[in-house]
SEVEXNU-159460 format. One record per residue (C-alpha): z, y, x; residue number from 0; residue in one letter. Coordinates in steps of 0.1 Angstrom, whole numbers. Each point is the difference from the previous one (the first is absolute). Example, Ala and Ser with C-alpha at 12.3 -4.5 7.8 and 13.67 -1.06 7.14 Angstrom:
<sites>
+-------+-------+-------+-----+--------+
|    c3 |    c2 |    c1 | num | residu |
+-------+-------+-------+-----+--------+
|    78 |   -45 |   123 |   0 |      A |
|    -7 |    34 |    14 |   1 |      S |
+-------+-------+-------+-----+--------+
</sites>
This chain:
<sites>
+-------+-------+-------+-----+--------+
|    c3 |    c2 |    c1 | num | residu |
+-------+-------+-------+-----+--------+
|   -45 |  -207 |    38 |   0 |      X |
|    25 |    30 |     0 |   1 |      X |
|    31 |   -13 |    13 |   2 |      X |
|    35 |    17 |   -20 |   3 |      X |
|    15 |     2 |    39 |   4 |      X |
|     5 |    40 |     3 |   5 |      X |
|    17 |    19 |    27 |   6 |      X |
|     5 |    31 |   -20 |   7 |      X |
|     8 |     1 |   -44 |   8 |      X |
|     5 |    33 |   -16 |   9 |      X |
|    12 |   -10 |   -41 |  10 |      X |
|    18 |    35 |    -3 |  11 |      X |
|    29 |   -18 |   -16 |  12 |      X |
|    23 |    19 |    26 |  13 |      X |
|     2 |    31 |    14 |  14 |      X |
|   -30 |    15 |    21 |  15 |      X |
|   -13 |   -15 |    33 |  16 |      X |
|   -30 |    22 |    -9 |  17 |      X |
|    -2 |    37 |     3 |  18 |      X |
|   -21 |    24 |   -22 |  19 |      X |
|   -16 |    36 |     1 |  20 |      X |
|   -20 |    22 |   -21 |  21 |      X |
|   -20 |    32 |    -9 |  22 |      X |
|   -13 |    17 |   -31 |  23 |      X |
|    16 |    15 |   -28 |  24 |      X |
|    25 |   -21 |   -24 |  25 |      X |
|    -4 |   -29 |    29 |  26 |      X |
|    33 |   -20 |     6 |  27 |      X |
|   -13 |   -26 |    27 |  28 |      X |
|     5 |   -42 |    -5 |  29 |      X |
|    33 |    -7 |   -21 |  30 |      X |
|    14 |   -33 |    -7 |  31 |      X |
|    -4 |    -7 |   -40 |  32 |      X |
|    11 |   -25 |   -24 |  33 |      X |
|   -22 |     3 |   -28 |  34 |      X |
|   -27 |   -26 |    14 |  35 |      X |
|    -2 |   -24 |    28 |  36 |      X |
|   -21 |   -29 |     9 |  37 |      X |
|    38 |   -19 |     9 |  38 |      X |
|    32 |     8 |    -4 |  39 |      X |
|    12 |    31 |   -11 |  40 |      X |
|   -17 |    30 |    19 |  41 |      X |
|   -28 |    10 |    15 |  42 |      X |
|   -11 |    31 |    21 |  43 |      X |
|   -16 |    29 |   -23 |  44 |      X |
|   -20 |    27 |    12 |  45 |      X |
|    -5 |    23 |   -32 |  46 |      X |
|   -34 |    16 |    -7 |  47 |      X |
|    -8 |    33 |    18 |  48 |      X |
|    -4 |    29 |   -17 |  49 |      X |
|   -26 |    26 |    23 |  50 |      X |
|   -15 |    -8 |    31 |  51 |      X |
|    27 |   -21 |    28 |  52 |      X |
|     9 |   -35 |    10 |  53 |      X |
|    33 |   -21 |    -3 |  54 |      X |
|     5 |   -30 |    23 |  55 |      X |
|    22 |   -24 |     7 |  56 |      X |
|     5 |   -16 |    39 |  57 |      X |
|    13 |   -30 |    13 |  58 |      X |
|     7 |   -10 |    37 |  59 |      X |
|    -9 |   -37 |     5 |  60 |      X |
|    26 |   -20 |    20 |  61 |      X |
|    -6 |   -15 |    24 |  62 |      X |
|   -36 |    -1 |    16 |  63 |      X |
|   -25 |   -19 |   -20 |  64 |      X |
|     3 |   -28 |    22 |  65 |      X |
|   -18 |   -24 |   -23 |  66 |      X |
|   -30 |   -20 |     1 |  67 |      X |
|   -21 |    20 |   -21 |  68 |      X |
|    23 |    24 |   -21 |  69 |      X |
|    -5 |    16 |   -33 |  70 |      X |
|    15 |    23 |   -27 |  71 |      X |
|     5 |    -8 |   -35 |  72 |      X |
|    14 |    21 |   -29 |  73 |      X |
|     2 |    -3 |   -34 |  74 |      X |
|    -9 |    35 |   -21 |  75 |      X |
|    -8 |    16 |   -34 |  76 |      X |
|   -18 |    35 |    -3 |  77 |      X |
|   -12 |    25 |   -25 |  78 |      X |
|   -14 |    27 |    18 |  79 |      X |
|   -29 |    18 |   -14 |  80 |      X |
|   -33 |   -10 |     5 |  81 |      X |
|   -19 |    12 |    27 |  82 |      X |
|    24 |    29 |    11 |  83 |      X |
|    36 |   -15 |     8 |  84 |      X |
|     2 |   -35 |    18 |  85 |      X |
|    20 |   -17 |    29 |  86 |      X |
|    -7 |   -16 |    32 |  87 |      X |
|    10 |   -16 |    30 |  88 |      X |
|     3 |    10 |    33 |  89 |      X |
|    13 |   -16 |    32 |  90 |      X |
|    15 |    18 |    36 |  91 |      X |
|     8 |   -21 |    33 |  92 |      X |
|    10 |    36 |    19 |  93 |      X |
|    30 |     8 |   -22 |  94 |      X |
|   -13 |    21 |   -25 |  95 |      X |
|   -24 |    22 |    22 |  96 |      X |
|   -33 |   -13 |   -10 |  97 |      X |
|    -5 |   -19 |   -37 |  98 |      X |
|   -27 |   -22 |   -10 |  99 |      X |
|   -13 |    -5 |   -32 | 100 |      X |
|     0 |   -42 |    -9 | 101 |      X |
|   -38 |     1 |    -7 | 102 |      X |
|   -19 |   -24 |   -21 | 103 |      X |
|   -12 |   -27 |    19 | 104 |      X |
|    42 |    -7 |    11 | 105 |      X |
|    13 |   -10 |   -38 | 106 |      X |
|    -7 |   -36 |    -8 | 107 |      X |
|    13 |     4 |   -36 | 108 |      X |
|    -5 |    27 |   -21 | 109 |      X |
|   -13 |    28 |    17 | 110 |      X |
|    -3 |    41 |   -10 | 111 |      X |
|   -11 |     2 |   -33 | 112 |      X |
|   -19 |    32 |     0 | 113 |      X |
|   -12 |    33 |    12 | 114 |      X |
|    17 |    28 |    -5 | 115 |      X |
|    -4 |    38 |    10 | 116 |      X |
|    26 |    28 |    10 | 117 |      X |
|     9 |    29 |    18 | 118 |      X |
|   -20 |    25 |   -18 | 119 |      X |
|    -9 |    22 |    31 | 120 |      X |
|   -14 |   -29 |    21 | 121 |      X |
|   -10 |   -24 |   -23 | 122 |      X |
|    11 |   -33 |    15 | 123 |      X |
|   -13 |   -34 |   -17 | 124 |      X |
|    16 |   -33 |    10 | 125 |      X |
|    10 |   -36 |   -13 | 126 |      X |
|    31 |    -6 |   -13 | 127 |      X |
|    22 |   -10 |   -28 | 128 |      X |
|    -9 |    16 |   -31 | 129 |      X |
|     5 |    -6 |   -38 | 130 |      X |
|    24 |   -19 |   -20 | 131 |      X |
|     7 |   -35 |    11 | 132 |      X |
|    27 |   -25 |   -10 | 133 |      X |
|    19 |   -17 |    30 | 134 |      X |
|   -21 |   -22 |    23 | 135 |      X |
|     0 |    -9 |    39 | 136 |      X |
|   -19 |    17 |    28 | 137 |      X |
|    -2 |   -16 |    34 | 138 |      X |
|   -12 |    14 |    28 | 139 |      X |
|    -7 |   -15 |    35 | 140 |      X |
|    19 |    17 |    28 | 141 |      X |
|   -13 |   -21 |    32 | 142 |      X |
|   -11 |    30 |    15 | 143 |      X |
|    32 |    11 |     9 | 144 |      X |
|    14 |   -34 |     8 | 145 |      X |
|    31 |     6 |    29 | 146 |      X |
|     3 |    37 |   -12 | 147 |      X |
|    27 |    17 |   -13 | 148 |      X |
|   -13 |    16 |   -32 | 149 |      X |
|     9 |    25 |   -21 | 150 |      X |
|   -14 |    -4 |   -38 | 151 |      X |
|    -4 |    28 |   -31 | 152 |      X |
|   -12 |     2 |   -35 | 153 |      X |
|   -18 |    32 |    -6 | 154 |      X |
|    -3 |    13 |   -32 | 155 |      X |
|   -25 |    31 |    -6 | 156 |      X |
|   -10 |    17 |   -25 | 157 |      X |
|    -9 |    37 |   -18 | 158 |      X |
|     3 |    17 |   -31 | 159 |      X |
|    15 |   -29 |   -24 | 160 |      X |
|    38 |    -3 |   -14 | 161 |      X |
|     7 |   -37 |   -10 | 162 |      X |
|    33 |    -9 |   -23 | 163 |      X |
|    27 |   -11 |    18 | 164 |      X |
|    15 |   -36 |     3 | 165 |      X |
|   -33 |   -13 |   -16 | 166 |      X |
|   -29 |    12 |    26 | 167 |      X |
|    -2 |     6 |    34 | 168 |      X |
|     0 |   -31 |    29 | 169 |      X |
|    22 |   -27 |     3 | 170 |      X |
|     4 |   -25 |    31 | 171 |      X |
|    23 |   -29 |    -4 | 172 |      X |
|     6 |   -34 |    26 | 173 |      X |
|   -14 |    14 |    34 | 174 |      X |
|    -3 |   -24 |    28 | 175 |      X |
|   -12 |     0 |    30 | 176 |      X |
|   -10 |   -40 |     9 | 177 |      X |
|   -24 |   -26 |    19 | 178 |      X |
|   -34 |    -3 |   -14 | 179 |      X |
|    -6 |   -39 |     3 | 180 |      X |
|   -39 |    -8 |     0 | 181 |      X |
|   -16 |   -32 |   -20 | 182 |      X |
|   -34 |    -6 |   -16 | 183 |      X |
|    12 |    -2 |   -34 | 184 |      X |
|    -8 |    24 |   -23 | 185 |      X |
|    36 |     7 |   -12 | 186 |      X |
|    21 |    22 |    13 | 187 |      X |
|    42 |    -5 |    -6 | 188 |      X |
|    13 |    29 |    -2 | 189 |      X |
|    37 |    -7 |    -2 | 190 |      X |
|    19 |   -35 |    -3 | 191 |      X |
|    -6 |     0 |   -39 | 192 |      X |
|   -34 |    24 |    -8 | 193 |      X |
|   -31 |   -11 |     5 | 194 |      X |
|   -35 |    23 |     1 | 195 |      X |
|   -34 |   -18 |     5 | 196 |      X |
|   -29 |    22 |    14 | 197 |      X |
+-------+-------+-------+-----+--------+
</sites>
């Protein structure tokens, strides 16, 4: 079972605790946006990239993950297009120095949806969030950094493609940082009132 105890939520109904950077042409980093959100009002928004660059958007988790076995869990939408712009998520427990990419085998629900390749001078190919999909959880297990103090962004990369704004892009909504609670059922509760079975 997923417990809803958290020790860090992120519902960008207020203004930033995250912050954002960027590169590439027309790129304007995360924004907070009111045209779709999986709850309340807004959510974060980064628009798609037109050439080659990167947006993301950082949070600092506080305090230490000082929980039995700790995980993340967002809610997002995307459409990034197939197979050359997607998203992903990486973790740091130096303070931004090094980053690590959350790799498969680490998200229990919903994983990267695809391949996608960019960066047309090196060709790099890797999973990550690609396509169009409607809002749905991820959840990903963080027990490898249990008792560190962890820094968390959403990477969003991409080449060549200009999407439509306030309709495309990615969108993360209801980040939280809680205690991964272990059972033998096969259904997972994901907050106090949505339930997903695997």
């Amino acid at each position: 079972v997923l417990a809803p105890e958290f020790i860090y939520f992120e519902g960008f109904e207020f203004p930033a605790k995250w912050s954002t950077e960027y590169t590439g042409a027309f790129n304007v980093g995360w924004v907070r946006d009111n045209q779709s959100a999986h709850k309340g009002v807004h959510s974060g928004l980064s628009y798609g990239i037109s050439g080659t660059g990167s947006s993301i958007l950082q949070l600092q988790v506080d305090p230490a993950l000082q929980l039995d076995r700790p995980g993340l869990k967002f809610w997002q939408r995307y459409n990034l297009e197939l197979g050359s712009d997607g998203g992903v998520v990486e973790v740091s427990n130096d303070n931004g120095i090094t980053w690590s990419k959350v790799p498969d085998d680490l998200f229990l629900v919903n994983g990267y949806s695809d391949l996608i390749s960019y960066d047309q001078l090196h060709k790099v190919t890797e999973p990550a969030f690609s396509g169009e999909e409607a809002w749905h959880p991820v959840i990903i297990d963080l027990s490898d950094y249990k008792g560190d103090q962890i820094l968390i962004r959403f990477r969003q990369i991409g080449q060549e493609s200009l999407f439509d704004f306030f309709t495309t892009g990615w969108r993360l909504d209801d980040i939280e940082i809680f205690n991964i609670i272990e059972s033998p059922s096969v259904t997972i509760l994901k907050s106090d009132e949505e339930i997903l079975t695997r």
